[in-house]
N, C-alpha and C positions, 0 to 999 in steps of 0.2 A: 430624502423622504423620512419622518419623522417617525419613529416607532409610536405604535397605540397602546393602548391598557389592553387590545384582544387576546388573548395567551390561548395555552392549550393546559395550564394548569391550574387554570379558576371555574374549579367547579360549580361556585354560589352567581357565575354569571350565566343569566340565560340566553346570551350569545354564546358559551363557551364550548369548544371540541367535544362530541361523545364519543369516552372514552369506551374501545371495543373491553370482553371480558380478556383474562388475563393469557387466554388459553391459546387468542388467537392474535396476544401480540408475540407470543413464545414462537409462534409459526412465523409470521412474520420477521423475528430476527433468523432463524434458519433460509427462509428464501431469500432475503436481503442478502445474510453472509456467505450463502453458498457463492453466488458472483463472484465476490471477496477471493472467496479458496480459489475458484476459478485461476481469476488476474494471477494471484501470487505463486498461485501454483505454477504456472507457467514463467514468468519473470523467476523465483528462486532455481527452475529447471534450469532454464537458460545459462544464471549465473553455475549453478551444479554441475552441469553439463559442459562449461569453456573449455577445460583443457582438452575435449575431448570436439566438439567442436571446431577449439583449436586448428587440432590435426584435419579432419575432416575436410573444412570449409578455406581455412589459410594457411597450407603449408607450406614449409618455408626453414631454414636451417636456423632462427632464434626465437626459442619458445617464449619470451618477451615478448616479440611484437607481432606474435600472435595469437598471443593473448590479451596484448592492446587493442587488435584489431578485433577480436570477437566480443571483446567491451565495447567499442565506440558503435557496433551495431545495435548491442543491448543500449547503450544510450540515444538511440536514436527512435527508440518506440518513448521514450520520455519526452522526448523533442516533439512527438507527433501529439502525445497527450494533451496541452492546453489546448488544438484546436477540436478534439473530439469533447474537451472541457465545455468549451463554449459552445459549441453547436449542441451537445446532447443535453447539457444543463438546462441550457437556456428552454428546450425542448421538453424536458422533464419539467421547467417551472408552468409551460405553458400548456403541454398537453396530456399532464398526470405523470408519476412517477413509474407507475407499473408496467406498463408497455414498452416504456425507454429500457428501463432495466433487462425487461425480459429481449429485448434485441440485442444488446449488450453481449451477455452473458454467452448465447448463442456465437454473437460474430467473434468474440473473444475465443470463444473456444475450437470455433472452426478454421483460424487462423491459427491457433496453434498447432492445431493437428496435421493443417495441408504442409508444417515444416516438415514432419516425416516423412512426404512422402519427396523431398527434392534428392537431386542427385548432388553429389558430393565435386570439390574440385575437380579431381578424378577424372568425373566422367562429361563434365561440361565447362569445365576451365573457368574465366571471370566471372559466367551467369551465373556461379553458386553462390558466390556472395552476394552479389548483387539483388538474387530474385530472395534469399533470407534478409537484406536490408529490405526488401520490400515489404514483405512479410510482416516483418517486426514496425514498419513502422503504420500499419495496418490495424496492426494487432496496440499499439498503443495507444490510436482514435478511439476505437473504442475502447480500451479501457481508461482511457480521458474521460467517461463519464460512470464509470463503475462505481469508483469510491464513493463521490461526491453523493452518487447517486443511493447508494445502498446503504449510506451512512445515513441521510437524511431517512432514506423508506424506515429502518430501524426506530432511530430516535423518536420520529414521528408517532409510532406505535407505541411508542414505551410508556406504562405505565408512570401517574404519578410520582416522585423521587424514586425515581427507580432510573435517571435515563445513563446515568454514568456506569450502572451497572448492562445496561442494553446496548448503549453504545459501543461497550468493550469487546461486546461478540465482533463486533466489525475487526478491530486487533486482534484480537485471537486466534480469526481465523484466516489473518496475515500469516500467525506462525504454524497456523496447522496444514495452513495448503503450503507454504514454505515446509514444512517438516515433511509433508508427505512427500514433494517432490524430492526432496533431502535424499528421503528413505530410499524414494525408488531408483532412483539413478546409484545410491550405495547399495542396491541388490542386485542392479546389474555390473556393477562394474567387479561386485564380487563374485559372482558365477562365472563373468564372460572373459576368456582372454580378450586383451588389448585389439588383435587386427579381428577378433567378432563385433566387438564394439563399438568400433568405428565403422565396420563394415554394413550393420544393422542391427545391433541391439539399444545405441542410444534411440533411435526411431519409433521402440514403441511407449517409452513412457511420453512423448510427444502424442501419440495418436490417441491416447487415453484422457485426453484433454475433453475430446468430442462426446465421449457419453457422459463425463462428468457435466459440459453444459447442457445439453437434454435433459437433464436432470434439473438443473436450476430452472431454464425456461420453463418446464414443466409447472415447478414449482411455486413460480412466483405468478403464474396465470393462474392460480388456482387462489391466489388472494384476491380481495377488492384494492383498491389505493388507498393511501393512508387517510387516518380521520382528518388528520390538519387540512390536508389539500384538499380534501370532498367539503370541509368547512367554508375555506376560500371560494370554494367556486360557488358553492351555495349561495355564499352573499355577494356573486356576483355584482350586483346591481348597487349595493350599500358600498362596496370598496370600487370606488370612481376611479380610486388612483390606481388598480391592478396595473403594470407595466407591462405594454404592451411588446416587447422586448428586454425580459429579467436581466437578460446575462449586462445590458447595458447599463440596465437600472442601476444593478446591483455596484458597476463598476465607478459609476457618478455616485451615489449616495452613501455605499459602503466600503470606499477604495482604503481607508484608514485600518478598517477592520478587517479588511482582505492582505493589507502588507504585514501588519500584527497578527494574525494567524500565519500568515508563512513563515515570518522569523520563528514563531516557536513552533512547526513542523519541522523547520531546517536543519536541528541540531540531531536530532531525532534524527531524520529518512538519511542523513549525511552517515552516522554513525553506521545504522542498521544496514544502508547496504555497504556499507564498506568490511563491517564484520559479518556478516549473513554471506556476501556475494562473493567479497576480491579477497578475503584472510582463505577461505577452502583453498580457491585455484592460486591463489600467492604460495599456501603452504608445501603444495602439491608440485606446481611449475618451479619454483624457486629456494625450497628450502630440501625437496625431496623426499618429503611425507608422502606416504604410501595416500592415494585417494580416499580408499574406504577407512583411513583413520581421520583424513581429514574434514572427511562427509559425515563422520559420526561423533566425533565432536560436536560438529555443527548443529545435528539432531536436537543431541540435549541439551543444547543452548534454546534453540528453534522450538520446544516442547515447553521449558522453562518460562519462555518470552510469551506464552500462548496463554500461562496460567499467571503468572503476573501480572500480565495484560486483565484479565478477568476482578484476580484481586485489587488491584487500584485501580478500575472503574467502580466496583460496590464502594471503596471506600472514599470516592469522590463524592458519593452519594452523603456521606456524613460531613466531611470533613470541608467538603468544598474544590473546587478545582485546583485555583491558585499553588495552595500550600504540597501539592503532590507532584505538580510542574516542576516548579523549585525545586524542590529537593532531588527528584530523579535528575535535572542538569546539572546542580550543583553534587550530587554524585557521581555522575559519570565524568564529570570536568576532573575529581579526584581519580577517578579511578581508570581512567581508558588504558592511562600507559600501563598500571601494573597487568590489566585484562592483557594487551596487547603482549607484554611479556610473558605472559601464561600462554599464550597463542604459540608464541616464538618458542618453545620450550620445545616443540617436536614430537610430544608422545599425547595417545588418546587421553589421559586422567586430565593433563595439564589443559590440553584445548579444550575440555568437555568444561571443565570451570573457569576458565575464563569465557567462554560463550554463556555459558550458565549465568555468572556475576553479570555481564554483558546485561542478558535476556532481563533479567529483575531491575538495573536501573533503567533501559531503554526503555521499556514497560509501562514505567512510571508517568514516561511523554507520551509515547502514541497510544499508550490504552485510553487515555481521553482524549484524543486529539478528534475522532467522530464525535463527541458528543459536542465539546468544546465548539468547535467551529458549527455544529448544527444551531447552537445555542447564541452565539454572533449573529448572524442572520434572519428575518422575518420569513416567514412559510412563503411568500410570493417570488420571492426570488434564491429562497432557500438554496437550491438546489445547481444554479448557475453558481451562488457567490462562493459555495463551500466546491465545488468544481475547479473554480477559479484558483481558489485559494492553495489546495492542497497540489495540485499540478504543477502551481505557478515554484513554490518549491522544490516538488521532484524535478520539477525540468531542467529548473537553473542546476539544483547540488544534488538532489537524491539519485538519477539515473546515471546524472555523468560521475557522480564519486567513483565508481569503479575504474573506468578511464583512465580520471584525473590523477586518484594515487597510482597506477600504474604505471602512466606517465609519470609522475614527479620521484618514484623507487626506481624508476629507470635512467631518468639524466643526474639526479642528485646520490646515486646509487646508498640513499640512506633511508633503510626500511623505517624506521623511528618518524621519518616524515609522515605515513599515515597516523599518525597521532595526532602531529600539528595541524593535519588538514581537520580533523576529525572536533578536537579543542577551539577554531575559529568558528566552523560552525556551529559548537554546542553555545556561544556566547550569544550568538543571534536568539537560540532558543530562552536561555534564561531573560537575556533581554525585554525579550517579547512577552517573557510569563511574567515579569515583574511587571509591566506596562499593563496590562489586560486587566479588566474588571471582574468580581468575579461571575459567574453566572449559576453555577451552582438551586441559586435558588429563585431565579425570577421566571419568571414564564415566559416562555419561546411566541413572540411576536407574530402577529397575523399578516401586517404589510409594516 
């Protein structure tokens, strides 16, 4: 399907998107991103929470592979992702953005919550894992259309050249509901002795999940759906070719654009969870870093990544996309091992700046990767293709990296391997950013 000249930032067309006041696209990235904190918050708990989990749910006489094992669950809410991608995307292209979302956010959060309340190995032997891989892979359908979805709500709203700066809220508030969970699991783990901890105190920054989504659902019901999409539908009748199944459309007409958005998600979401998720419980399980130095490290890397995130989406907005892609891969491709050595170093100053250096070049790639990919895709099938796109990545490399390097530090007994793993992926990113056109300044397509 052929892109048209219809945009959402041609003002002098009288076909063209009216755009809302400025007040109520600002609202709009708050309900959009709270979702956002939602998901990640929950995903960063998880990984903040393994060792402890660990014990919990797989005990067992080698903290290795039960920490392997408490990974391959977290990657299984990844594995669950592309089909809640495609059915809620596709859903979202065709039945408005705001309703999807707003069920989202809720099912997300009520999935996270019912984990605190399972019983532990303990007291119900294989169900415990069992019924938390259920959970988790529950909990990653729906968030299969969170991203997709809340990135597009965002963009869609964003004022004229403003969208790399609007888009960046969606990052942002990867690392602030990452941070928070950071936080909160290093406040318990610093009040609580160890057999409180496992016993019930990991449980309630889980159940804290459920008034944060009340809160989103609240919130996003209380907007209209984006101009773009109310444009669409308006001209129902004028766009003949609306796709009567997006998510398929999008995969026939825009599958070029969906495999070049993933490579330059990959280097990104590969890196991010591998230092965000598996460097805490790596440093903790196997180096014998106290947690709450590990957790707080991680923090100020996680807070860093939030504000970087912010500053290279505005300056996307000048500079263009391309040229910030680049440079964050071809930085981080310099710099992982030394970050990685500062990791290794054992004490809070050292990990607090290499997570820091970490957060500023990772930054650089997924602070526009919402807009970027919103900006690939036409308004009609928007919201399947960038669904598609960014899942189809985490599912392959971003959810299983935790795993994977666990796995490969465990047979090759050579920590330095998550680097290598960390450097193949970042090639795909650069790849993909040198391939991609830019977008920056053209107007986001109608169908």
């Amino acid at each position: 399907m052929a892109h048209t000249t219809q945009g959402h930032d041609t003002p002098d067309d009288p076909a063209a998107v009216h755009r809302p006041r400025e007040a109520v696209s600002r609202k709009a990235v708050i309900a959009g991103a709270i979702g956002n904190f939602v998901e990640w918050y929950d995903f960063v708990l998880y990984g903040a929470a393994a060792p402890i989990l660990a014990r919990v749910f797989f005990p067992g006489g080698d903290p290795q592979a039960a920490i392997m094992a408490t990974f391959a669950t977290f990657g299984v809410a990844f594995v669950a992702r592309p089909f809640g991608a495609f059915i809620l995307g596709n859903l979202g292209d065709r039945a408005g953005r705001r309703n999807v979302l707003a069920g989202v956010v809720l099912a997300m959060s009520i999935g996270t919550a019912v984990i605190a309340l399972l019983p532990g190995y303990a007291q119900i032997g294989v169900w415990a894992p069992l019924l938390l891989l259920l959970l988790r892979a529950l909990q990653g359908f729906a968030a299969g259309g969170e991203f997709g979805g809340s990135a597009t709500f965002i963009v869609e709203y964003a004022p004229p050249g403003k969208r790399g700066r609007y888009g960046s809220w969606q990052t942002a508030t990867v690392g602030l509901g990452s941070a928070t969970a950071t936080a909160t699991v290093l406040l318990f783990t610093s009040i609580l002795p160890e057999s409180e901890l496992d016993a019930w105190g990991w449980r309630i920054p889980f159940a804290l999940a459920l008034p944060l989504g009340v809160i989103g659902l609240y919130m996003r019901m209380k907007l209209e759906d984006t101009p773009d999409y109310k444009h669409v539908a308006e001209r129902r009748e004028e766009l003949k070719s609306r796709p009567s199944v997006p998510v398929l459309e999008a995969l026939r007409h825009h599958w070029k654009l969906i495999l070049l958005g993933a490579a330059v998600v990959t280097g990104g979401t590969v890196s991010t969870y591998v230092f965000h998720n598996y460097i805490p419980a790596y440093l903790n399980s196997e180096r014998g870093v106290p947690l709450s130095v590990a957790l707080g490290g991680n923090l100020i890397g996680l807070l860093v990544y939030s504000g970087a995130a912010l500053m290279w989406g505005r300056l996307s907005d000048r500079t263009g996309r391309k040229p910030i892609l680049i440079t964050g891969a071809v930085a981080l491709l310099a710099l992982i091992y030394p970050i990685f050595e500062l990791d290794n170093a054992v004490n809070l100053a050292a990990i607090a700046a290499g997570q820091a250096l970490f957060g500023i070049c990772a930054a650089a790639i997924m602070g526009l990767v919402p807009t970027l990919l919103s900006e690939f895709f036409p308004t009609t099938v928007r919201m399947s293709a960038l669904s598609v796109t960014y899942t189809l990545a985490n599912a392959l490399f971003g959810g299983t990296a935790p795993f994977v390097v666990a796995w490969l530090v465990g047979v090759t007994d050579t920590p330095n391997i998550v680097v290598v793993y960390c450097v193949a992926a970042l090639l795909f990113t650069l790849a993909g950013a040198l391939a991609i056109r830019e977008t920056a300044r053209r107007p986001m397509p109608d169908v």
